[in-house]
N, C-alpha and C positions, 0 to 999 in steps of 0.2 A: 504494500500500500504506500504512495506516497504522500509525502507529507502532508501535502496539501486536502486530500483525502482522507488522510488520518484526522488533521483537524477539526476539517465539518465533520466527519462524524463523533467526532467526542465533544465538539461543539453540541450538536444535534441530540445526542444523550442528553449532557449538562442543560438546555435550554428547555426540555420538556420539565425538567421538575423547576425552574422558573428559578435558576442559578446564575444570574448574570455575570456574578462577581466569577464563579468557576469557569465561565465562559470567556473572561476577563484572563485569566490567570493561565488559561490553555491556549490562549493564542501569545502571551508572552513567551511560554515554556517553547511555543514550536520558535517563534523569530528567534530568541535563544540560540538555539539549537540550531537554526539555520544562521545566524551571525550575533555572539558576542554584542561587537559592536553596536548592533541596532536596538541594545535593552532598552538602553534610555527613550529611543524613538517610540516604540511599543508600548513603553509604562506611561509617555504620554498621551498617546491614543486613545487609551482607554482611561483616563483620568477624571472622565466625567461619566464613565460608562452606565450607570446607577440610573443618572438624567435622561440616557439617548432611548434605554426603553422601559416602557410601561409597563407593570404588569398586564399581564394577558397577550405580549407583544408575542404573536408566532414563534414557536420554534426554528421554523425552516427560515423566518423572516433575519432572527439573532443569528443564525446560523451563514448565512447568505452573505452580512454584512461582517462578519468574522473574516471568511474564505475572501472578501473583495479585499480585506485589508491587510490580510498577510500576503495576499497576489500584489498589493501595492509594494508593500513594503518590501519584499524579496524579488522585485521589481520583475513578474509574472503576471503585472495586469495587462489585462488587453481588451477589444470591443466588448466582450461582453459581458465584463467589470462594470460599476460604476457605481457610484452614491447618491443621496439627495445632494442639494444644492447645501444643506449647511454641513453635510457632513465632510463636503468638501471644501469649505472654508476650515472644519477643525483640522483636517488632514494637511490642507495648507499652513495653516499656524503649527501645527504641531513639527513639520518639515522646516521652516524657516525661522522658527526660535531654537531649532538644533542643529541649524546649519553647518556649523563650521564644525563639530562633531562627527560627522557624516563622511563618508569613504566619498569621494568626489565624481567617482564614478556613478554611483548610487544616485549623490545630488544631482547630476545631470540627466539619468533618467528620470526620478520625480520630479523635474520644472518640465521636461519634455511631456510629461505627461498632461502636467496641469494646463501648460501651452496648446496642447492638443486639445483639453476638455474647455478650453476658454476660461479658467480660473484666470490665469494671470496673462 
């Protein structure tokens, strides 16, 4: 199974008994694991994660927006990725107040990306 795979699905577990915070904690564990470097980026992604969903919010929904965001982050995303319109404002803050932390390669495909979605 690959990574990305493994995720949703243990996203997808954790999300039905209405765990966000574990859902939280499993997509730090995979960027982890797929690069050190990116902790900081990850921990703050999910820094307001509590606020982004509601109780009752779908599992497959929390699951969905997991898998977009470690496809972002491990720089895997592609057309048919995407977020709302604020959740791409958090992804952009959260990317450009860790700027200079960032493997430069990395930060080049996240402006490319944002360039491409009309963020910036």
């Amino acid at each position: 199974m690959k990574p990305l795979e493994k995720l949703y699905s243990d996203v997808l577990r954790e999300a039905r008994h209405a765990d966000v915070n574990a859902c939280a904690r499993l997509f730090v564990s995979a960027v982890v694991s797929y690069d050190r470097t990116l902790e900081d980026l990850a921990n703050d992604l999910i820094s307001d994660i509590e606020t982004r969903f509601s109780h009752g919010t779908e599992a497959q929904t929390i699951a969905d927006y997991f898998a977009n965001l470690y496809s972002f982050v491990t720089a895997q995303f592609d057309s048919s990725c995407d977020f709302t319109e604020a959740d791409w404002q958090n992804v952009y803050a959260s990317v450009t107040a860790l700027e200079e932390e960032l493997p430069i390669e990395l930060l080049q495909t996240y402006l490319s990306v944002f360039l491409e979605r009309g963020i910036i």
